[in-house]
ROLOPA-418918 format. One line per field, with one value per residue (C-alpha): residue number from 1; residue in one letter; x, y, z. Coordinates in nm, 2 decimals. Layout:
N
nr: (NUM,...)
rest: (a,...)
xx: (X,...)
yy: (Y,...)
zz: (Z,...)
//
This chain:
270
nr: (1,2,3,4,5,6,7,8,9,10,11,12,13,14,15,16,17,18,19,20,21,22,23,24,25,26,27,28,29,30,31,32,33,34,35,36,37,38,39,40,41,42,43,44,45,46,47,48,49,50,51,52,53,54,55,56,57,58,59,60,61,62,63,64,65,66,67,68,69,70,71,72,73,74,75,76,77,78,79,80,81,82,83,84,85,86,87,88,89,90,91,92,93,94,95,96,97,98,99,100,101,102,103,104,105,106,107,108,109,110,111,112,113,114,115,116,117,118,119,120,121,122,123,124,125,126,127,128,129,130,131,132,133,134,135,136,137,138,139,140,141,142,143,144,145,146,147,148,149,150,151,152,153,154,155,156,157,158,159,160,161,162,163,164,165,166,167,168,169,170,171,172,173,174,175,176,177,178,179,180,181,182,183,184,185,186,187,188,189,190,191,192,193,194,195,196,197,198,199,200,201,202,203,204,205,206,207,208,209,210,211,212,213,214,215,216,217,218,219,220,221,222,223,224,225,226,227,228,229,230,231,232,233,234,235,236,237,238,239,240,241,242,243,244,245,246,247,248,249,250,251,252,253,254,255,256,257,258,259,260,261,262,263,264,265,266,267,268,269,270)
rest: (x,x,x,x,x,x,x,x,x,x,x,x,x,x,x,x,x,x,x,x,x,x,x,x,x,x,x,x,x,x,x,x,x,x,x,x,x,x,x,x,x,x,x,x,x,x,x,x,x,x,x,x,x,x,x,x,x,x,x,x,x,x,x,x,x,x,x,x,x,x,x,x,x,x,x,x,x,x,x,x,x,x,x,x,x,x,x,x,x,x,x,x,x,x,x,x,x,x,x,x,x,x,x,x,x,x,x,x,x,x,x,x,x,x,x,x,x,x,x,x,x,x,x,x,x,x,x,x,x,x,x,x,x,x,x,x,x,x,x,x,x,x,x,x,x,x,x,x,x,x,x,x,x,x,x,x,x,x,x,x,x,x,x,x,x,x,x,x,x,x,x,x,x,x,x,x,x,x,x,x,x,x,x,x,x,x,x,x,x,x,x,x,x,x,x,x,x,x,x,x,x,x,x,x,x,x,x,x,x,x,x,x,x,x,x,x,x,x,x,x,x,x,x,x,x,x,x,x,x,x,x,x,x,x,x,x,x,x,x,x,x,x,x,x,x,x,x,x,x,x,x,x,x,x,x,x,x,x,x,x,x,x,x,x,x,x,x,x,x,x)
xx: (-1.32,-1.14,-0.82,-0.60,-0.35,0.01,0.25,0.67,0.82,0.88,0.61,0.77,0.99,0.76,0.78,0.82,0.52,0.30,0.46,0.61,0.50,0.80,0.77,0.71,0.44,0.46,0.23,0.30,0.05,-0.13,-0.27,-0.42,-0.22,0.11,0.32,0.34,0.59,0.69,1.10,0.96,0.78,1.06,1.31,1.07,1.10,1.42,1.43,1.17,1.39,1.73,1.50,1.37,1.77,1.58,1.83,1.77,1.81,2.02,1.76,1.53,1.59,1.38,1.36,1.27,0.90,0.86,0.87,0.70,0.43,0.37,0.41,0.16,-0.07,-0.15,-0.05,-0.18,-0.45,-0.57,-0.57,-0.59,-0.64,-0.53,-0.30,-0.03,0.06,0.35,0.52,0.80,0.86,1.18,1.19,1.31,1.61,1.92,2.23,2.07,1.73,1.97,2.12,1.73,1.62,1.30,0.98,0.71,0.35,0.11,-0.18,-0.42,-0.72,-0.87,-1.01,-1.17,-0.80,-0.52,-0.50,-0.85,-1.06,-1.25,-1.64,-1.70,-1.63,-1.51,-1.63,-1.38,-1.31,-1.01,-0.91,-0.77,-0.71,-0.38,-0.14,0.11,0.51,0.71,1.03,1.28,1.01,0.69,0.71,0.73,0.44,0.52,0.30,0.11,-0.13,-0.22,-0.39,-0.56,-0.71,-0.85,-0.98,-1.21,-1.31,-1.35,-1.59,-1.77,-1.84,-2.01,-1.66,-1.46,-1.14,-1.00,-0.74,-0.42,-0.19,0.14,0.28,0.28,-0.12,-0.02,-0.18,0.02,-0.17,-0.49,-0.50,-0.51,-0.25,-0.17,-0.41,-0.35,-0.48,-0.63,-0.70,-0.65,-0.38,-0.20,-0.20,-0.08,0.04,0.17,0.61,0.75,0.92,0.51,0.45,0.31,0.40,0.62,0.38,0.50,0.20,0.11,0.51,0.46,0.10,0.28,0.62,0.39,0.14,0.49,0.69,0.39,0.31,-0.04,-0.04,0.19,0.27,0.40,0.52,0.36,0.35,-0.08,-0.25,-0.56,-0.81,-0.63,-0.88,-1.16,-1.01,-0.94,-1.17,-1.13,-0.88,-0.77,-0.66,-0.42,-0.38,-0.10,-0.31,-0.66,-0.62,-0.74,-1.03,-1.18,-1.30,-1.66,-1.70,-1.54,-1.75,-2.04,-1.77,-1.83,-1.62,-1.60,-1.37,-1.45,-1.07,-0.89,-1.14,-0.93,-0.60,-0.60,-0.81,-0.49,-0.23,-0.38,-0.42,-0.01,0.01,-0.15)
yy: (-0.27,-0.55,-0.77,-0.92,-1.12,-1.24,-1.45,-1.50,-1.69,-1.96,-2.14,-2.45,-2.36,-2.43,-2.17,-2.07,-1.78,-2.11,-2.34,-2.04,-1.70,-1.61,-1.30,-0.97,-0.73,-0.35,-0.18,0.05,0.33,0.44,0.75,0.86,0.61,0.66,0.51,0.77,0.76,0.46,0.57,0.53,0.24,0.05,0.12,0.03,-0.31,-0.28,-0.24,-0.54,-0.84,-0.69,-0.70,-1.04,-1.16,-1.21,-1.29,-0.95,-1.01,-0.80,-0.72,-0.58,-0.20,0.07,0.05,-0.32,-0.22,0.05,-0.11,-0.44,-0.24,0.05,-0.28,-0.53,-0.29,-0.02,-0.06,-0.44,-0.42,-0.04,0.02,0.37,0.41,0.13,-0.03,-0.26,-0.50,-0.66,-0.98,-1.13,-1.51,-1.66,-2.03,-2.37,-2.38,-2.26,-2.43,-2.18,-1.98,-1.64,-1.77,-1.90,-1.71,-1.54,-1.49,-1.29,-1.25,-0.93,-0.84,-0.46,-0.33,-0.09,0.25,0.57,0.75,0.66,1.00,1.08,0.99,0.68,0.75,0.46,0.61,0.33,0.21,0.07,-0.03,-0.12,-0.50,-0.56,-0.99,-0.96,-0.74,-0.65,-0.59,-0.34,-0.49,-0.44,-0.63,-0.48,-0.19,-0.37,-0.63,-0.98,-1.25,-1.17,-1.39,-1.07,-0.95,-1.23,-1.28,-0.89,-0.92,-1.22,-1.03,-0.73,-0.91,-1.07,-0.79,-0.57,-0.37,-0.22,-0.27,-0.23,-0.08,-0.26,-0.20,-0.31,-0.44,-0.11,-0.06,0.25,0.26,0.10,0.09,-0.09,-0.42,-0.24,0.09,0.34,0.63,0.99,1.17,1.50,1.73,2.14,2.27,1.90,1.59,1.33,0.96,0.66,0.65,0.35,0.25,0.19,-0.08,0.13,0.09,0.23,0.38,0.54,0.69,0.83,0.97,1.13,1.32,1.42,1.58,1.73,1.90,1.94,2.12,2.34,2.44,2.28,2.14,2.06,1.67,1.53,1.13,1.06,0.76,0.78,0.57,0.41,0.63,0.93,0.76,0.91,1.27,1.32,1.55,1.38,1.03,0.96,0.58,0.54,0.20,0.16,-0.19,-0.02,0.34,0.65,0.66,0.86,0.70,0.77,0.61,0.44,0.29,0.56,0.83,0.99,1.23,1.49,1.45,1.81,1.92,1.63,1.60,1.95,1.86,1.55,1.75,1.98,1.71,1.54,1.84,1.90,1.63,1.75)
zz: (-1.23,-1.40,-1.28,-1.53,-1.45,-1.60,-1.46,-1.55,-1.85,-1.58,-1.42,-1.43,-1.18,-0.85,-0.60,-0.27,-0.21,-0.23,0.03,0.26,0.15,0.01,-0.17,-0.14,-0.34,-0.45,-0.66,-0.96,-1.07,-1.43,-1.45,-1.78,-1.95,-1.84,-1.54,-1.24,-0.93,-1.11,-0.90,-0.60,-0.69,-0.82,-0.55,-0.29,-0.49,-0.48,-0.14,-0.01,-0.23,-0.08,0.31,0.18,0.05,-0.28,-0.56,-0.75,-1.15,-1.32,-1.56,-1.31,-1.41,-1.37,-1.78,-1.74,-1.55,-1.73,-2.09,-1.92,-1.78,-2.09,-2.34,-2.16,-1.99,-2.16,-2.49,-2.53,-2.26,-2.29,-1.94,-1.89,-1.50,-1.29,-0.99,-1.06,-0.79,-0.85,-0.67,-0.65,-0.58,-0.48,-0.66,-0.56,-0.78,-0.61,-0.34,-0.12,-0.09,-0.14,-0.45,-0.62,-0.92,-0.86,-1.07,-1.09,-1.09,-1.11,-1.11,-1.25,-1.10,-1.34,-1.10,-1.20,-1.07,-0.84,-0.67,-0.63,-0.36,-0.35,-0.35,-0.10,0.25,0.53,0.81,1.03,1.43,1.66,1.69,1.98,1.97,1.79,1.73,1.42,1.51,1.44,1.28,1.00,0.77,0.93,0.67,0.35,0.22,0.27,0.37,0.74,0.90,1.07,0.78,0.66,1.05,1.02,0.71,0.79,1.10,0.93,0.68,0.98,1.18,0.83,0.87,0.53,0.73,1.10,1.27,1.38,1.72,1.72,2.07,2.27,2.23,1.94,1.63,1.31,1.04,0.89,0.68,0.34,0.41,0.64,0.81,0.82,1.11,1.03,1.36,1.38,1.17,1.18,1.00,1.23,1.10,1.26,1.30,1.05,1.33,1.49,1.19,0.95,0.60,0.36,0.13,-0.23,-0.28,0.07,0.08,-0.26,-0.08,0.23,0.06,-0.17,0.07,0.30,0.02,-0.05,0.34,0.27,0.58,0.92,0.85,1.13,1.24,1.59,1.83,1.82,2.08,2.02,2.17,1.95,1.64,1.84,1.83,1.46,1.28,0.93,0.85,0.53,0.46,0.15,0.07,-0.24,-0.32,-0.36,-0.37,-0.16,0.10,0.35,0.67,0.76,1.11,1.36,1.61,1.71,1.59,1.24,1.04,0.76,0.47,0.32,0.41,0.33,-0.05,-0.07,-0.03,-0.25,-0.50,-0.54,-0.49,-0.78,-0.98,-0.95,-1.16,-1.48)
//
């Protein structure tokens, strides 16, 4: 695994996701040397600067990431397999915040393959001291204290990552992406509207098993205790990549069922 990192032709221009967190992040995906769901990816982007009221360049095309990503990743670099996150910054250089010119900064993670399942199984629990809302910018990723707070207790209690509520006590999400419930015949995973994450690449696995009648997919309001009930739980995280969770609390799980769908989800691809 290897992180490389670039930044914009203008880091002179001092920026806001230093003094305020002002930005938001999306991540782009290579698979065997090309770009994939790099669509959804970019208006997702799209999306987050307009939720943000980030001054969107007009050369921020879908042919702008593509070439700035083939060009200085894999081309230059030789990344084959990686995840792209990408951030945008607003800078201090406008009348008005909404009228600043923006910047950006990313970041590549080389892994063995996107859309294969990680061979590090998690271990993760419920915290229950705070709580993450459930709001018009709960679904993208912006800055949240929420996460940094989780992921120190996480680290402190010998945990991979923990489970986040939102306000009602119902299951949102965890710090790195969203969990997919897997019990009978049904795939259960937390409503948007809960505070889980828009996810490119955990929409692309749900249409695709959906469109195939691989399995029932459906949105739920899941209560805590629900966790406990699953037979297998996926975790897709667009930052890190794809894991199965092994334990929560003195609850362990298979991942034999879920290991097939994503097995044949990532074979669509070839």
């Amino acid at each position: 695994m290897k992180n490389l990192y670039f930044t914009s032709e203008k880091p002179e221009v001092f920026n806001r996701a230093f003094l305020s967190g002002d930005a938001v992040k999306v991540s782009f995906f290579i698979r065997n040397s090309k770009l994939i769901m790099d669509e959804e990816s970019y208006f997702f982007l799209m999306a987050s600067m307009r939720k943000m009221r980030l001054n969107i360049p007009l050369t921020y095309t879908l042919e702008f990431f593509q070439n700035l990503f083939t060009s200085k990743v894999i081309l230059e670099n030789g990344v084959e397999n990686g995840i792209i996150n990408f951030m945008v910054y607003r800078n201090s250089d406008g009348i008005t915040w909404s009228k600043s010119s923006v910047s950006y900064y990313f970041e590549v993670t080389e892994i063995t393959d996107v859309l294969s399942i990680s061979s590090r199984p998690l271990e993760l629990d419920l915290i229950k001291e705070i709580n993450v809302n459930h709001n018009l910018l709960s679904n993208i990723r912006v800055h949240c204290p929420e996460n940094i707070y989780a992921e120190i207790y996480a680290q402190e209690n010998d945990l991979d990552d923990v489970i986040l509520l939102n306000p009602n006590k119902r299951i949102a999400r965890s710090v790195k992406g969203n969990l997919l419930f897997l019990e009978g015949d049904v795939i259960k995973i937390p409503k948007q509207s809960e505070g889980a994450y828009i996810s490119p690449l955990m929409e692309n696995f749900v249409t695709y098993l959906h469109k195939n009648n691989l399995a029932d997919v459906q949105e739920h309001e899941i209560i805590a205790f629900e966790s406990q009930k699953a037979e297998e739980i996926l975790l897709i995280s667009d930052e890190e990549g794809i894991f199965s969770v092994k334990k929560i609390r003195n609850k362990t799980f298979e991942n034999s069922r879920f290991s097939d769908l994503v097995e044949t989800w990532k074979n669509s691809f070839q």
